[in-house]
Each structure stands twice: as C-alpha cells, then as structure tokens.
C-alpha positions in Angstrom: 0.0 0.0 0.0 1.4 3.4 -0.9 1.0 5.4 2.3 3.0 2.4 4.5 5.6 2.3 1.7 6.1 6.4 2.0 5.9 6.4 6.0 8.5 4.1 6.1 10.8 7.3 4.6 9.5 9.6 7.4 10.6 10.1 10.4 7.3 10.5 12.5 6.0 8.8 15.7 3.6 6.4 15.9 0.2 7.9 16.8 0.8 10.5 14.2 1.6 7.4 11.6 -1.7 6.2 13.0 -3.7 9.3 12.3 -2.0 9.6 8.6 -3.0 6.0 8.0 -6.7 6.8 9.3 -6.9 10.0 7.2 -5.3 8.2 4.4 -8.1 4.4 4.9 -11.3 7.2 5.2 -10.0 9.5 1.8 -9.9 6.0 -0.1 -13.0 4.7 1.0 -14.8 8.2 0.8 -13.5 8.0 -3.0 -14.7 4.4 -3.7 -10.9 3.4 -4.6 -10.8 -0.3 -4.0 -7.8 -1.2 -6.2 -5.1 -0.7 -3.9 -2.4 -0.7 -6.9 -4.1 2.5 -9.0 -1.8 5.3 -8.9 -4.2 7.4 -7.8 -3.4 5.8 -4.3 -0.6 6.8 -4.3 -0.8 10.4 -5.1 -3.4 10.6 -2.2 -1.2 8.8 0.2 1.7 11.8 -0.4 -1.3 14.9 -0.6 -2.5 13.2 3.1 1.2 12.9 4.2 1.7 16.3 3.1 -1.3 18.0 4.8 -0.3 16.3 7.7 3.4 17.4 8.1 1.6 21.0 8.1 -0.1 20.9 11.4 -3.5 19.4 11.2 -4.1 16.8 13.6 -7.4 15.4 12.4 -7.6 12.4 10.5 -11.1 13.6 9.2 -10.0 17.1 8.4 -6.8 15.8 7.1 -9.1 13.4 4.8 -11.3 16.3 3.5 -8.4 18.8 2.7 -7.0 15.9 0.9 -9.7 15.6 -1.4 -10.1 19.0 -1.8 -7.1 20.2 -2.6 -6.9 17.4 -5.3 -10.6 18.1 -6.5 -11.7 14.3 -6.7 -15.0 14.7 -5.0 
C-alpha cells in the first residue's frame, strides 16, 4: 500500500503514523478506490502525508483537505 511504503521514509511517531494511515483508509474509502495498486493511491497517500506534516491533527479534516485540494469529490 502506498502510504506504509512512504511512511517508512519519514521520520514520525507512531500515533501521528496512526492518524496519517486513518486519514489516508477514510480518503480511499470516501472516493470508492478499491484497487489498492491505482496510482491514484498513491498520489493521495503523499497529498494526506503532506497535509499532515503541516499541522492538522485530524484524521477527518486531514481526509477532506485531501480531497479538496486534489478536487476528486
């Protein structure tokens, strides 16, 4: 899965790898991506990673600006 693969390069702790995991599990199934090989994972997994390393702490918010910012929804 492309977010466990990217964590791996970052050095974070574990409940915020927990909460990026969440955020990341919540944006795929809110999008209906079920093929956990589509690039598209992947490019969500770095937007959530991204958001994340910003400040916001919320796996739900994280999620939504996710989605957001790359206008799937």
């Amino acid at each position: 899965m492309a977010i466990y693969r990217l964590l791996q390069s970052c050095t974070i702790g574990p409940e915020e790898a927990s909460r990026i995991t969440a955020a990341y599990e919540q944006a795929l199934h809110t999008l209906c991506v079920k093929d956990r090989d589509d690039p598209l994972t992947e490019l969500i997994a770095k937007k959530i990673i991204k958001i994340a390393q910003s400040g916001v702490e919320d796996a739900a918010q994280i999620s939504a600006l996710a989605i957001r910012e790359l206008e799937l929804r």
